[in-house]
C-alpha positions in Angstrom: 67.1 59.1 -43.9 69.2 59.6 -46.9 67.5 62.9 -48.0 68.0 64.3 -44.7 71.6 63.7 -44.6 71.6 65.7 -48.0 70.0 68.2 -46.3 72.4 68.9 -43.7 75.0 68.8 -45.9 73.6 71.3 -48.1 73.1 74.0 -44.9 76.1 73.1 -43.9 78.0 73.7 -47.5 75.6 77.0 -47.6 77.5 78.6 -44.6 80.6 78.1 -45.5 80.4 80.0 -48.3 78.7 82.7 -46.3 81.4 82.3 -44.1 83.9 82.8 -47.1 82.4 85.9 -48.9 82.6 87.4 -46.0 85.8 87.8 -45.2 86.8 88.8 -48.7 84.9 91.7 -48.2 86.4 92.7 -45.0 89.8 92.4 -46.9 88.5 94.4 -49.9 87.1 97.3 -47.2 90.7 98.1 -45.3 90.6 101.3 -46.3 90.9 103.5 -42.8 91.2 103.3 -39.0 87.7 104.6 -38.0 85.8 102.6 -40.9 87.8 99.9 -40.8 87.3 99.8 -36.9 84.0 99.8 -37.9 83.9 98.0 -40.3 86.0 95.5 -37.9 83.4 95.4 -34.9 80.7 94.9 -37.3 83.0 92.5 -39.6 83.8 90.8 -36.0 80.5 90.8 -34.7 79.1 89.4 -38.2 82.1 86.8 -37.6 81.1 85.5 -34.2 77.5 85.6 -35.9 78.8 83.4 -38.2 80.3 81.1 -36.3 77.4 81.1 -33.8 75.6 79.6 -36.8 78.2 77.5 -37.8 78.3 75.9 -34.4 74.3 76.2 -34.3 74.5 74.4 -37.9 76.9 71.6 -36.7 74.9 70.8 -33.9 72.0 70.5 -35.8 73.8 68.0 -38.1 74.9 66.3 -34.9 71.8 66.5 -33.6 70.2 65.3 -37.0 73.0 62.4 -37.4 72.1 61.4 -34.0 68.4 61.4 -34.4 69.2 59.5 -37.7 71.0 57.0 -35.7 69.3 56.7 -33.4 66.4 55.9 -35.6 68.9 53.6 -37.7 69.6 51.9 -33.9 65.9 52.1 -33.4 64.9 50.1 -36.9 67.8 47.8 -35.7 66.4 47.1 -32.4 62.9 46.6 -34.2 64.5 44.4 -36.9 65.9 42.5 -33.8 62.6 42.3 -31.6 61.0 41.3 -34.8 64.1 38.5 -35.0 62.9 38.1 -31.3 59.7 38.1 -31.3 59.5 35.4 -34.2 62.2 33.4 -32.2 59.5 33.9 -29.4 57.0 33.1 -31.4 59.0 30.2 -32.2 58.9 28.7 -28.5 55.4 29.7 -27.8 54.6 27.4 -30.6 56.7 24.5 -29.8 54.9 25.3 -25.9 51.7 24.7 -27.7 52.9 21.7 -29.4 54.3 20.4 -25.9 51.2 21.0 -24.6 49.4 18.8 -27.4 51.8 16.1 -26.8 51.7 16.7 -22.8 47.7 16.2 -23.7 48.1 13.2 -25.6 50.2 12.1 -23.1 47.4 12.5 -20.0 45.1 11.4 -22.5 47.0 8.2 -22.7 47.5 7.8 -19.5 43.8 8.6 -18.6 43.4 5.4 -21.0 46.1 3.4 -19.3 44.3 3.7 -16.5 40.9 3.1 -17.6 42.4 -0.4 -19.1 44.7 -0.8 -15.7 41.3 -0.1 -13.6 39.5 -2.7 -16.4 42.0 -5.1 -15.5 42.0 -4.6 -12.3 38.4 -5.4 -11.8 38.6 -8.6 -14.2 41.4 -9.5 -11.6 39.2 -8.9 -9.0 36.1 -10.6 -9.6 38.1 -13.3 -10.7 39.4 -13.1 -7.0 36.0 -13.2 -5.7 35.1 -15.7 -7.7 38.0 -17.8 -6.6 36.8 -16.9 -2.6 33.2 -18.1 -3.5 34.6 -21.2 -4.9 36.4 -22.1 -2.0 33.8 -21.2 0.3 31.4 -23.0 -1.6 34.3 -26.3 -1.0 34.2 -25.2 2.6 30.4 -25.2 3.1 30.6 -28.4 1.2 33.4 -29.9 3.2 30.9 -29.0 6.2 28.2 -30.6 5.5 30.2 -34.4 4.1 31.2 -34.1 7.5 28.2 -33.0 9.0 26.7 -36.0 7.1 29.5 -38.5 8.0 27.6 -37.4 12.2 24.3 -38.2 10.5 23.4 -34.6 10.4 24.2 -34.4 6.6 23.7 -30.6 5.2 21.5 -30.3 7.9 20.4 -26.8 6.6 16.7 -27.2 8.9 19.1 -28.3 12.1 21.8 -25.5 11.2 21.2 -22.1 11.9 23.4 -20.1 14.0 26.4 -18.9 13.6 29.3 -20.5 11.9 32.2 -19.8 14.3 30.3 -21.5 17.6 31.4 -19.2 20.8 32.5 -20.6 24.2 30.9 -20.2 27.2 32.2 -18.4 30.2 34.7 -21.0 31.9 34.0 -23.6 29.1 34.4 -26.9 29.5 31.4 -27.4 32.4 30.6 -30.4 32.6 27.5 -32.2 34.8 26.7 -35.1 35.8 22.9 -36.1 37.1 21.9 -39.4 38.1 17.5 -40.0 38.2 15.0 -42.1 39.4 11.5 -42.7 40.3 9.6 -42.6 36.7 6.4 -41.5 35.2 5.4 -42.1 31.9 3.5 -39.0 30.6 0.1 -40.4 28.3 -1.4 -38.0 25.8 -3.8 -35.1 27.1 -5.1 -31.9 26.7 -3.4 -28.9 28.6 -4.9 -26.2 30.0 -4.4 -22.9 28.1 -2.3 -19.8 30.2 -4.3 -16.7 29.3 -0.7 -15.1 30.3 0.6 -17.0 27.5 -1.8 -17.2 24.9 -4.5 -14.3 25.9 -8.1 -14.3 24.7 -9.8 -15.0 21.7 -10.5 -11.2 21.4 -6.8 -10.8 21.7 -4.7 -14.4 21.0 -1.1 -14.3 21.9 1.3 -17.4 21.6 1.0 -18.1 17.7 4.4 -18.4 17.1 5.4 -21.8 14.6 7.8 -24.3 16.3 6.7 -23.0 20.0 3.1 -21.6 20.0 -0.4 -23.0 19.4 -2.1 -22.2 16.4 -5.9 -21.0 17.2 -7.9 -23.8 15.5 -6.0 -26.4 17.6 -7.4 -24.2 20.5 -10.4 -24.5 22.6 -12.9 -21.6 23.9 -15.6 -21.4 27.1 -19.3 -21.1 26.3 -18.6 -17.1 26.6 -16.1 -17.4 23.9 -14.0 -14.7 26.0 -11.3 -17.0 27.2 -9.3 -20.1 26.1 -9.5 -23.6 27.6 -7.1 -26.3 26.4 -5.8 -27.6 23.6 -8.6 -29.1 20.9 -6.6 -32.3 20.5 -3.9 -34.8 22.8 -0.3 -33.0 23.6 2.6 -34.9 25.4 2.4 -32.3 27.9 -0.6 -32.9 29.8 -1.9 -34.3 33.5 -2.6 -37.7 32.4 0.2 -40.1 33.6 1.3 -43.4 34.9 3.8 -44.9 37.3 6.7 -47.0 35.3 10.0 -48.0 36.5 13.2 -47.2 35.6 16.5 -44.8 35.5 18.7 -42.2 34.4 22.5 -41.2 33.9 23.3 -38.2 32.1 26.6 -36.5 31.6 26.9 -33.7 29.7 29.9 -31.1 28.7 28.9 -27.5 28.2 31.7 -25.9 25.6 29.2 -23.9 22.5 27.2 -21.4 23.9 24.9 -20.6 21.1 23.3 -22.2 18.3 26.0 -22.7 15.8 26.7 -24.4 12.4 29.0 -27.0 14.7 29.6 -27.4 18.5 31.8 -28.7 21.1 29.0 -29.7 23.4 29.1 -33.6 24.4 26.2 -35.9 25.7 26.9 -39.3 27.2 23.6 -40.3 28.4 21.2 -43.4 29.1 17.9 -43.4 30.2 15.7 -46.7 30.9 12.0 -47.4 32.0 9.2 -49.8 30.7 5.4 -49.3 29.4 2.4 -48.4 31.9 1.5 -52.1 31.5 5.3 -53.1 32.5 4.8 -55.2 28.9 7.9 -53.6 27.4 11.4 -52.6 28.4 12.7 -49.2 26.9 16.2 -47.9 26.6 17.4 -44.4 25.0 21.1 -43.8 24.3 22.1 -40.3 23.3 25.6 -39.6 22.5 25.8 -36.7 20.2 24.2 -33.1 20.7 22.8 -31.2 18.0 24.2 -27.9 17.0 21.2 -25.8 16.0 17.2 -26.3 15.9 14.8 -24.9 13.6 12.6 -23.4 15.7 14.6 -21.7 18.2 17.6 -21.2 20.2 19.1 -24.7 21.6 22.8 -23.1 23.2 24.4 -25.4 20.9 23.2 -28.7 22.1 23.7 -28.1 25.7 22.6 -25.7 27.9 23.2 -25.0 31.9 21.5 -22.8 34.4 19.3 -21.3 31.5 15.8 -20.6 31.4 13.1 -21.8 29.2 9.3 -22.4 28.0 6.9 -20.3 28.8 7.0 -16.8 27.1 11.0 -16.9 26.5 10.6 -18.3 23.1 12.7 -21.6 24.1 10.7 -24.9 23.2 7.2 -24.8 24.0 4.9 -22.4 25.1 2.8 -25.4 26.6 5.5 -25.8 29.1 5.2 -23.4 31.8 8.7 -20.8 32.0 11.5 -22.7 34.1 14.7 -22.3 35.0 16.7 -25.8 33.7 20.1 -26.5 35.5 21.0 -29.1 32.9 19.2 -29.2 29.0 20.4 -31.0 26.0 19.2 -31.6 22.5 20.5 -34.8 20.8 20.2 -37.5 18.3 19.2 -40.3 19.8 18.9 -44.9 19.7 15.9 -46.2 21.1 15.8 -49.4 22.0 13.2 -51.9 22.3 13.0 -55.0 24.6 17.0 -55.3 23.6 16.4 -54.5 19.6 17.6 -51.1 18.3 14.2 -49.5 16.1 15.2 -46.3 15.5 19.3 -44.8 15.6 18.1 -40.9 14.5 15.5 -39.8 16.8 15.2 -36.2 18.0 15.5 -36.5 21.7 14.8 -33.3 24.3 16.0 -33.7 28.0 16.2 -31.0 30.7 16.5 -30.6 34.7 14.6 -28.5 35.8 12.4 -26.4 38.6 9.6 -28.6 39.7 6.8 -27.3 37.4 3.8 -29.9 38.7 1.6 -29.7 41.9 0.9 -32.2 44.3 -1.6 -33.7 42.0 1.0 -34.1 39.3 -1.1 -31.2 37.2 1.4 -29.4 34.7 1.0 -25.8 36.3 0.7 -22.2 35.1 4.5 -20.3 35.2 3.1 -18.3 38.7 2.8 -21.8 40.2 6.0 -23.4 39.3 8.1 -24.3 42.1 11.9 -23.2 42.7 12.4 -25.2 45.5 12.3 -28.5 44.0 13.2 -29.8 40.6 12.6 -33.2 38.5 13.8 -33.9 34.4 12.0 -34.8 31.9 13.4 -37.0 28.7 11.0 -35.8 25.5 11.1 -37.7 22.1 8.9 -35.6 19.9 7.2 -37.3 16.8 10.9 -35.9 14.8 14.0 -37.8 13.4 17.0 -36.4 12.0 17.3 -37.2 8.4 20.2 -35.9 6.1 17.4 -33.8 4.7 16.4 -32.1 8.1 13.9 -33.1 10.5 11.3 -35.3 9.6 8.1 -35.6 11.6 7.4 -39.1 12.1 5.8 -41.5 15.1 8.2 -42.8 18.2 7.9 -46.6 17.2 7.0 -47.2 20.8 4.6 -50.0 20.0 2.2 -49.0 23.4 -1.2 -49.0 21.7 -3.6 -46.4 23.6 -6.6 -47.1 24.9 -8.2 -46.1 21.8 -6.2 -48.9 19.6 -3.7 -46.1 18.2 -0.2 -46.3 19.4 1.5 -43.9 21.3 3.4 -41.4 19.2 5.9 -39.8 21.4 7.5 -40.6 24.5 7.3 -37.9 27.8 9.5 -39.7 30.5 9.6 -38.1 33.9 12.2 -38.5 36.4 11.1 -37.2 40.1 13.7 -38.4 41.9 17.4 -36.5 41.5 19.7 -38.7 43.3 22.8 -37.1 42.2 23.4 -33.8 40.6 27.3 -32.5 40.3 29.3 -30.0 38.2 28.7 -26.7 37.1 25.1 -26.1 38.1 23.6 -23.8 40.5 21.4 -23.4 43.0 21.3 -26.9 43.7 23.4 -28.4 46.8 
């Protein structure tokens, strides 16, 4: 930049002296009018030539000390963008360090979280197992008082759900008032092929309710099934006993359930087909759940049972049973309690023998009339569950054995009030 100021100032200096010798000579040369008139134009014109290049020369100085400015501005600015642009560079650096530490930071926080969620979980499964605990106390709380009834854990009795549901209209209550006994001996029943087909094709296998197929009998064809290969309490062999029946029942639970609200207040008498012994059966609490199948909580009204629907026994024909209850039961003996946890089964129901008093088929059981029966099964309730066991009856059979279970029919219905139907 330096040089070229020189330069300028040299060209400049240059014409100046042109300038000067110039007019010396034109003084020097004033020797006439016509030459010097000439000599005038052309010192005039050389003049204005002159200063046409002076004025040419200063503007190209200007023009030089501008462009050297402006290139001086120029470095400046580019000194200054350089100041800038390390300034710049400055803050993109400390954005790259923010975003490190913005990093760290999520990183962190991605690890708070992780630890938070660890802690979380810990908290949680503690809670859970604090809720198994206590349910654990509940189920045990259950079953003391489940064992303070005499149904003590009960797990074989218990099986429904565990908060029991009403039925419609709960409490119905019923009240039934029998005579005119038969004590049901041990028999053979005839086989339903409705219920429990062919040997080709067997139906009615089911545990708890069915027959299994050795226990069954078959015709000389071996195409259909007879009776039962051994004694059942529900067969045609019977004798006349006296006796009678009040039962009282409150229908509350609808379904089987882990507890109920269902009540039985009932007591049943008769004596042995010799007249030998005197028999009583007191029943005052009703089971909640069976086993096998469905028991409506311990009582049951205007429900239908037997046959194919799954609901005790398939060697009961189907009927419809105003009044059913499953309890725990006393038996008495001439006066002496034997036994304080027997299973006992009781239902009213349609009339399901003929004229000969021969346990029918379901297409012969009749609508139109109805009789109860009072069952106690070769079960007691044990804190354990059931327990299959002999009725201490103490009749002895005609073959020297006594009689295991008890089968107590009542054909007479003197009095039958409350919330049953179909019965005036």
């Amino acid at each position: 930049m330096n040089q070229r100021r020189k330069k300028s100032w040299k060209r400049l200096l240059l014409l100046l002296g042109a300038l000067f010798l110039l007019t010396a000579v034109v003084v020097a040369c004033d020797t006439g009018d016509g030459d010097v008139d000439v000599v005038d134009e052309d010192i005039i014109l050389e003049e204005e030539d002159l200063v046409d290049d002076a004025e040419i020369a200063e503007e190209i100085v200007e023009e030089e000390l501008g462009e050297d400015e402006e290139d001086v501005l120029e470095d400046e600015l580019a000194v200054d963008e350089d100041e800038t642009f390390a300034e710049d560079g400055d803050d993109v650096l400390g954005e790259d360090e923010s975003d490190v530490i913005v990093a760290n930071e999520e990183d962190a926080t991605v690890l708070s979280e992780e630890e938070l969620s660890e802690d979380d979980e810990e908290e949680m499964a503690a809670a859970d197992d604090e809720e198994d605990m206590a349910a654990e106390d509940d189920e045990e709380e259950m079953a003391a008082q489940a064992g303070d009834d005499g149904l003590e854990d009960d797990e074989a009795f218990v099986g429904g759900e565990t908060e029991p549901n009403e039925v419609v209209g709960a409490p119905n209550p019923a009240f039934a008032e029998l005579s005119s006994v038969r004590w049901i001996l041990p028999g053979p029943r005839e086989l339903d092929p409705n219920i429990f087909g062919t040997p080709q094709q067997p139906l009615g296998t089911e545990d708890d309710v069915g027959v299994a197929l050795d226990q069954r009998l078959s015709n000389e064809a071996g195409d259909a099934y007879t009776t039962t290969a051994g004694p059942t309490p529900h067969s045609d062999r019977w004798a006349d006993v006296s006796g009678e029946a009040s039962v009282f029942v409150e229908d509350v639970t609808a379904r089987s359930s882990q507890t109920t609200r269902d009540e039985i207040d009932a007591e049943f008498t008769f004596t042995s087909p010799d007249g030998e012994i005197g028999y009583r059966v007191v029943v005052q609490q009703a089971l909640p759940a069976l086993p096998g199948h469905e028991n409506f909580g311990g009582v049951g009204l205007n429900v239908i049972m037997h046959g194919r629907t799954g609901i005790g026994t398939k060697l009961q024909p189907q009927q419809f049973a105003y009044v059913t209850f499953w309890g725990v039961g006393q038996l008495y003996r001439d006066g002496e309690l034997i036994a304080d946890n027997r299973l006992v089964h009781f239902m009213l129901t349609e009339d399901g023998r003929n004229e000969d008093y021969e346990l029918v088929f379901d297409a012969d059981v009749n609508p139109n009339d109805y009789h109860a029966h009072l069952i106690l099964p070769p079960v007691e309730v044990t804190p354990d569950g059931p327990a299959e066991t002999v009725v201490p009856t103490g009749f002895m059979l005609e073959n020297g054995q006594e009689q295991p279970f008890l089968h107590i029919m009542y054909d007479d219905v003197e009095t039958l009030q409350g919330g049953v139907t179909g019965v005036e």
